[in-house]
C-alpha positions as CSV (number, residue, x, y, z in Angstrom):
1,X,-8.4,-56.9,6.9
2,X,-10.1,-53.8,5.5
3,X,-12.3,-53.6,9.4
4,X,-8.9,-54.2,11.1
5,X,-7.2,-51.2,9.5
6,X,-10.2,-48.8,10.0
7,X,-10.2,-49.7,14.3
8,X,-7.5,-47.0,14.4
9,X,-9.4,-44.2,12.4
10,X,-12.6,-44.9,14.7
11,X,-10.5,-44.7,17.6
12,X,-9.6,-41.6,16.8
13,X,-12.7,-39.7,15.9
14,X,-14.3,-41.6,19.1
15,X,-11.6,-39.1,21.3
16,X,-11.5,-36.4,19.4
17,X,-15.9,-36.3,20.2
18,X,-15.1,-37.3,23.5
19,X,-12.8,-34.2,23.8
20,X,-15.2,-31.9,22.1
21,X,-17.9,-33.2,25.1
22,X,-15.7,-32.8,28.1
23,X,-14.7,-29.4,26.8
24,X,-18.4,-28.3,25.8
25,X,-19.1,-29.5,29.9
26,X,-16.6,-27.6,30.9
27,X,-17.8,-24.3,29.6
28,X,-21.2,-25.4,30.5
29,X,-20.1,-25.3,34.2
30,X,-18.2,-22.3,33.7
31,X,-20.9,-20.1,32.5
32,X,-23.1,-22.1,35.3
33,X,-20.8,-21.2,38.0
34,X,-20.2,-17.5,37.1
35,X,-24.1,-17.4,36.7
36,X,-24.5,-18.8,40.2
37,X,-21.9,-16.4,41.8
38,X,-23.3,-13.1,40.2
39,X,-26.9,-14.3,41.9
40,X,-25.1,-14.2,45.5
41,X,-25.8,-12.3,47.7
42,X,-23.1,-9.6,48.7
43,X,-21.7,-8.8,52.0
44,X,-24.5,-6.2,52.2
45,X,-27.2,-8.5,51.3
46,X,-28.5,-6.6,48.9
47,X,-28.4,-8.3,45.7
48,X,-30.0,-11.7,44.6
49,X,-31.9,-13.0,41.9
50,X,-34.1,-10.2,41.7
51,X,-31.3,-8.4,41.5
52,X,-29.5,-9.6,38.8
53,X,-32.6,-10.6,36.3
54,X,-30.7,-7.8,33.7
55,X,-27.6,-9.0,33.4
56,X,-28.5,-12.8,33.2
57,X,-31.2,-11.8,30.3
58,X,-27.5,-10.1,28.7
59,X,-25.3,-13.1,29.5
60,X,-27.8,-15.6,27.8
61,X,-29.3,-13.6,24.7
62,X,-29.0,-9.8,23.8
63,X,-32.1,-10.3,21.8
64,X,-33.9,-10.9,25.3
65,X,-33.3,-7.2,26.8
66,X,-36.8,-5.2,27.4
67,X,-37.0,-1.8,25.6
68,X,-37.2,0.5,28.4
69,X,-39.7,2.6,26.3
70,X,-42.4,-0.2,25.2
71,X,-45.7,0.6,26.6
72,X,-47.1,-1.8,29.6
73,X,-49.7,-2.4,32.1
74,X,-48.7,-1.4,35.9
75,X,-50.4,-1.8,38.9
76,X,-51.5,1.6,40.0
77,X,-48.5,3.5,42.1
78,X,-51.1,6.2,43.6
79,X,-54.8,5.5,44.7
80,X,-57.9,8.1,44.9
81,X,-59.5,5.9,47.7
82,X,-62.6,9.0,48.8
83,X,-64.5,10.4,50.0
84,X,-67.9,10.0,47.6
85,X,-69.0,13.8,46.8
86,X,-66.1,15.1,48.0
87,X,-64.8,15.9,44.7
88,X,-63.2,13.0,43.6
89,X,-63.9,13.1,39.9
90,X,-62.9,16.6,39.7
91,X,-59.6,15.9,41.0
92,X,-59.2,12.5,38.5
93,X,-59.9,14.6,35.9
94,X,-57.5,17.9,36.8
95,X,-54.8,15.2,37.7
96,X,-54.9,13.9,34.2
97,X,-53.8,16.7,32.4
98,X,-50.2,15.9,33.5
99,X,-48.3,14.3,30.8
100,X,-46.6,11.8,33.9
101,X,-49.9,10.9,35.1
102,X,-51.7,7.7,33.2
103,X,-55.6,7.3,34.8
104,X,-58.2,5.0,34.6
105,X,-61.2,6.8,34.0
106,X,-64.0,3.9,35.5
107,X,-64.1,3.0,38.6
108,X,-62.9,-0.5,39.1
109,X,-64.1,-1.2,42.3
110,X,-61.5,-4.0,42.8
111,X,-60.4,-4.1,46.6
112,X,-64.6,-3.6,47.8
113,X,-66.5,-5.9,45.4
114,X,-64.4,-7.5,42.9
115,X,-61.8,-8.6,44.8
116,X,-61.6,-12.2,43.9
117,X,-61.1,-11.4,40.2
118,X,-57.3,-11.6,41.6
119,X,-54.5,-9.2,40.5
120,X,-54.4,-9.9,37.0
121,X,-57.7,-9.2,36.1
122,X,-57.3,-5.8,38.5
123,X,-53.7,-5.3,36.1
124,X,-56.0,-5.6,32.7
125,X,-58.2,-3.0,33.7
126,X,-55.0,-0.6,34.0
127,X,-54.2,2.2,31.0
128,X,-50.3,1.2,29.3
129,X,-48.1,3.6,31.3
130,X,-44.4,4.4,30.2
131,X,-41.5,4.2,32.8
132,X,-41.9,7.3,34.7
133,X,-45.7,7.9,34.7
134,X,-47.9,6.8,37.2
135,X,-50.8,4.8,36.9
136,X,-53.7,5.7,39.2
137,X,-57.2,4.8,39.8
138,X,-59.9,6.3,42.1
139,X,-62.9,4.6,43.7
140,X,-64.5,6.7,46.7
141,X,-65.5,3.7,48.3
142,X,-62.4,2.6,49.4
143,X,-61.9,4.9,51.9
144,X,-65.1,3.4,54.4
145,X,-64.8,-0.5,53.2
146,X,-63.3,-1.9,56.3
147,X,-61.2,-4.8,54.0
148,X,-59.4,-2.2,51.8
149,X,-56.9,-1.2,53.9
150,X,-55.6,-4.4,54.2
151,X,-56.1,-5.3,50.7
152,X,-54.0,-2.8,49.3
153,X,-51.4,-2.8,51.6
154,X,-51.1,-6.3,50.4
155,X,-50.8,-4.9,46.8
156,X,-48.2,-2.2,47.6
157,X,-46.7,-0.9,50.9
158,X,-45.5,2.0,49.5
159,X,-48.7,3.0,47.4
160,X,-50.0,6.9,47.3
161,X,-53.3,7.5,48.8
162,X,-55.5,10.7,48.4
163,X,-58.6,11.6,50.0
164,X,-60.5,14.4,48.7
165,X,-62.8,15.6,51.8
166,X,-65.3,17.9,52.2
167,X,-67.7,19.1,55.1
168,X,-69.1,16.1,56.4
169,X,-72.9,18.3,56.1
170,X,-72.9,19.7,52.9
171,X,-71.4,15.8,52.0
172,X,-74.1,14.0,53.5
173,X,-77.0,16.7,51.5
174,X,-74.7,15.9,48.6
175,X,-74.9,12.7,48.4
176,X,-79.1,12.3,49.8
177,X,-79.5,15.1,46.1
178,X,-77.3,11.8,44.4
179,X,-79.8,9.7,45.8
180,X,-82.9,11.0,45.0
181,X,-82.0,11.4,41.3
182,X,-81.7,7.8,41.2
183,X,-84.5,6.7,43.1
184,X,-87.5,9.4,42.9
185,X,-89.9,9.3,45.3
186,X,-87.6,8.0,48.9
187,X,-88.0,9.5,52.3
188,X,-86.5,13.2,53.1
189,X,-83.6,13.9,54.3
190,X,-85.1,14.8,57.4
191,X,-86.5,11.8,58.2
192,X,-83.3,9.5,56.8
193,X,-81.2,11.4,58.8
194,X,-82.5,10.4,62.4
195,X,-83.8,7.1,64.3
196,X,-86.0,9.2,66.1
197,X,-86.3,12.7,65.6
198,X,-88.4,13.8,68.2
199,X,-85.7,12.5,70.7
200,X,-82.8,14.2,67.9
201,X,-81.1,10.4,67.6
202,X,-79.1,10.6,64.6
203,X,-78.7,7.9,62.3
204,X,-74.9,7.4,62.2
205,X,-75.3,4.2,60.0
206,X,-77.1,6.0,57.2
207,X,-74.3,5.7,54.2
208,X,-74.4,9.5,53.9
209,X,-73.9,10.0,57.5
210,X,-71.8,7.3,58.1
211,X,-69.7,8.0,55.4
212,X,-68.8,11.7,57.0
213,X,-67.3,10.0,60.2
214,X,-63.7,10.4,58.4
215,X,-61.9,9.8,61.9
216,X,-63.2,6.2,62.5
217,X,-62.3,5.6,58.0
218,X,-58.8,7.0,59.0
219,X,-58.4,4.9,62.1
220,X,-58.7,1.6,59.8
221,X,-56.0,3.1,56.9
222,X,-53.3,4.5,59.7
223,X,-53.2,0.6,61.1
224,X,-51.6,-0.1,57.7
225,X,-50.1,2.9,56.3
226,X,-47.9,6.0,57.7
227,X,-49.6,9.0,57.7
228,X,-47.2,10.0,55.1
229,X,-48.3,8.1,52.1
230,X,-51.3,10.0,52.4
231,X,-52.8,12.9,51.4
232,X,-55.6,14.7,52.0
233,X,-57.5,17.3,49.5
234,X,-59.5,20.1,51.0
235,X,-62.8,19.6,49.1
236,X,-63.9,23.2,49.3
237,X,-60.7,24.7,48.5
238,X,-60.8,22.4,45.3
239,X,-63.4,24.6,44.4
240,X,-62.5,27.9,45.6
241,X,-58.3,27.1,44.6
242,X,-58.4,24.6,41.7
243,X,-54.5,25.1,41.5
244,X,-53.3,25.6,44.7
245,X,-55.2,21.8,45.6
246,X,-53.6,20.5,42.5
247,X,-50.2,21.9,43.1
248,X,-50.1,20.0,46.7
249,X,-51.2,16.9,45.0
250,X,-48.5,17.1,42.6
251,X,-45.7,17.9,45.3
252,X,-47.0,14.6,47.2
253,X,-47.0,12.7,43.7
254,X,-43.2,13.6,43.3
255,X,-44.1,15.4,40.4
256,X,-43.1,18.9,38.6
257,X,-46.0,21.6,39.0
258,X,-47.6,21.6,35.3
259,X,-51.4,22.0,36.4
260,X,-51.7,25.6,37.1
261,X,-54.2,27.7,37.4
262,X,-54.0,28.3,33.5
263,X,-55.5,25.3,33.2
264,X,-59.0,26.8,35.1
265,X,-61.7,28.8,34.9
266,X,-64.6,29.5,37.3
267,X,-68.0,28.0,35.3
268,X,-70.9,30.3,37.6
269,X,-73.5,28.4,36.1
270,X,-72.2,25.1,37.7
271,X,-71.0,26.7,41.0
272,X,-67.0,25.3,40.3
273,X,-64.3,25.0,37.9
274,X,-63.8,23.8,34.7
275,X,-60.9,22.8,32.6
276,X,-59.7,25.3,29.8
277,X,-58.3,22.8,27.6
278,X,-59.1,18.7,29.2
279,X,-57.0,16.1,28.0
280,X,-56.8,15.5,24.2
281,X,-58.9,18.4,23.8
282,X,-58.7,22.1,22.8
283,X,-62.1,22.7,23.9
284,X,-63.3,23.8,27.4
285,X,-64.5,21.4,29.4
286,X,-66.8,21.0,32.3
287,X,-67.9,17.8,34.0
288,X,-71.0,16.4,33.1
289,X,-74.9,17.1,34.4
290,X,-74.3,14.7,37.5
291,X,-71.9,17.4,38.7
292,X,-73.3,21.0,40.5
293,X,-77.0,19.8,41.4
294,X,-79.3,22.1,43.2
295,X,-79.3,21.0,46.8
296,X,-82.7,20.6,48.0
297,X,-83.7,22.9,51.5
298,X,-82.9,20.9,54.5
299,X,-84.2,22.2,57.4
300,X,-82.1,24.6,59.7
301,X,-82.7,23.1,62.8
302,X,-81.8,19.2,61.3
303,X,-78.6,21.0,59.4
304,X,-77.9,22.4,63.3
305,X,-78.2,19.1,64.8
306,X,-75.7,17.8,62.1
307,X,-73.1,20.0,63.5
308,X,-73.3,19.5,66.5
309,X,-73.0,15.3,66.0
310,X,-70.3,15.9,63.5
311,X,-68.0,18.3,65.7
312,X,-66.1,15.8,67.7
313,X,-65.8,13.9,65.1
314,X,-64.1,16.2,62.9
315,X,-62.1,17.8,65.8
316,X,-60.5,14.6,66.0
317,X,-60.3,14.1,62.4
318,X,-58.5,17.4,62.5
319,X,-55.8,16.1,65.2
320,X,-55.1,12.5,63.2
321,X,-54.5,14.1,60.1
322,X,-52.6,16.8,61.4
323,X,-54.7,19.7,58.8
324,X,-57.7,22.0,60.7
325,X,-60.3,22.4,57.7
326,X,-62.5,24.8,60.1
327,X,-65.8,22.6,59.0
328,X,-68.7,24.7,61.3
């Protein structure tokens, strides 16, 4: 009797579970479907998934939302991609006195000799940037590696590129002086510079000849990105008009003019500038030994010939980048 008379009390909490499930289901699918519709796009198109990661990280936990202000690592936004001895570490170092600007200071070499590291391991090598600041890297070789172009634009379509470049002469003796403080006792520049110099056949594929024909580097990066996500630093002026470089740089960055020419002052000794007061520093800095070498004499009449091979090539340099830098 006693089972009999509790059938009716079972009965009872069996529907009253049953109702607590349909009714849990119910808001389950409501929360599903208003989740579903917010991820649709609109009549535009323009929002999705993507779109709408925010408010579904609000809809299922408040805890979840990302401080806006935490550190992280970026992939760069801007790129130094050359020329070597152009002045490329000069203008890392004068670009990272602004307090929006977050720089590696190595050279990663990613998109010429590491690239199958993949992204992440690119990401790790990046400084924690804030929202607002852009990360940037430089590595000179970039600019004559015939893979990077495409490589990047993989990365980012919308990336910054700067070139710092310099008479394609005073480059080449610039980098042979590199050279020859590396590895005593090579060939001179004389005889580097030619296949044959009693017939005056230059040696274009000599890396510090090669490496001055900018037009046929440019060619490459135009095929991938509009000329105006690049610009282009006047190497000499970067010497002779620290500020007046860095304040162009800064305008293509997007950024507000806080490198002045406050920030410089003309080391004699060296032959260019120096920082009055470098980043986490109050003490005047100049870049290191490697910088300002004595150029050894090169030989009028192989420095004329050099001119005269580079001029069309720099005239045309000149037209694609739309900037006369009245190289003789």
């Amino acid at each position: 009797m006693a089972t009999f008379s509790n059938a009716p009390l079972d009965l009872r909490r069996l529907l009253q579970r049953l109702v607590i499930m349909l009714s849990f289901s119910i808001i389950c699918a409501s929360i599903l479907y208003l989740l579903l519709r917010r991820c649709e796009p609109d009549a535009g198109g323009s929002s999705g998934w993507n779109n709408n990661k925010t408010a579904l990280r609000e809809i299922l936990s408040a805890s979840d939302s990302v401080d806006a202000n935490r550190p992280g690592k970026d992939l760069p936004h801007a790129l130094i991609i050359g020329v070597k001895k152009g002045g490329t570490r000069a203008l890392l170092e004068f670009l990272r006195l602004h307090p929006d600007i977050r720089a590696l200071g190595a050279e990663p070499h990613f998109f010429d000799r590491h690239y199958a590291r993949g992204l992440g391991w690119y990401r790790s090598m990046m400084p924690k940037a804030l929202n607002g600041q852009i990360v940037m890297e430089k590595t000179p070789r970039y600019f004559v590696t015939p893979e990077t172009p495409g490589r990047i634009h993989a990365m980012s379509r919308d990336i910054k590129l700067m070139v710092v470049v310099r008479n394609p002469v005073t480059r080449a003796v610039s980098d042979y002086t590199q050279i020859t403080s590396k590895t005593p006792g090579i060939p001179s520049f004389e005889s580097l510079a030619f296949k044959n110099r009693s017939t005056g056949h230059i040696d274009s594929l000599w890396s510090p000849l090669y490496i001055g024909l900018y037009a046929r580097h440019l060619q490459r990066w135009l095929a991938y990105f509009p000329l105006s996500q690049m610009h282009f630093v006047h190497g000499e002026r970067l010497i002779s008009d620290p500020a007046g470089e860095l304040g162009r740089v800064q305008d293509f960055l997007g950024l507000q003019r806080i490198i002045t020419d406050k920030h410089f002052y003309f080391n004699k000794t060296k032959g260019f500038p120096c920082l009055k007061k470098p980043e986490g520093s109050s003490k005047p800095h100049c870049l290191g030994k490697t910088k300002g070498r004595t150029h050894p004499r090169i030989d009028p009449e192989v420095i004329q010939k050099l001119r005269e091979f580079y001029q069309p090539h720099n005239l045309k340099f000149y037209q694609m980048a739309g900037i006369d830098f009245g190289w003789q």
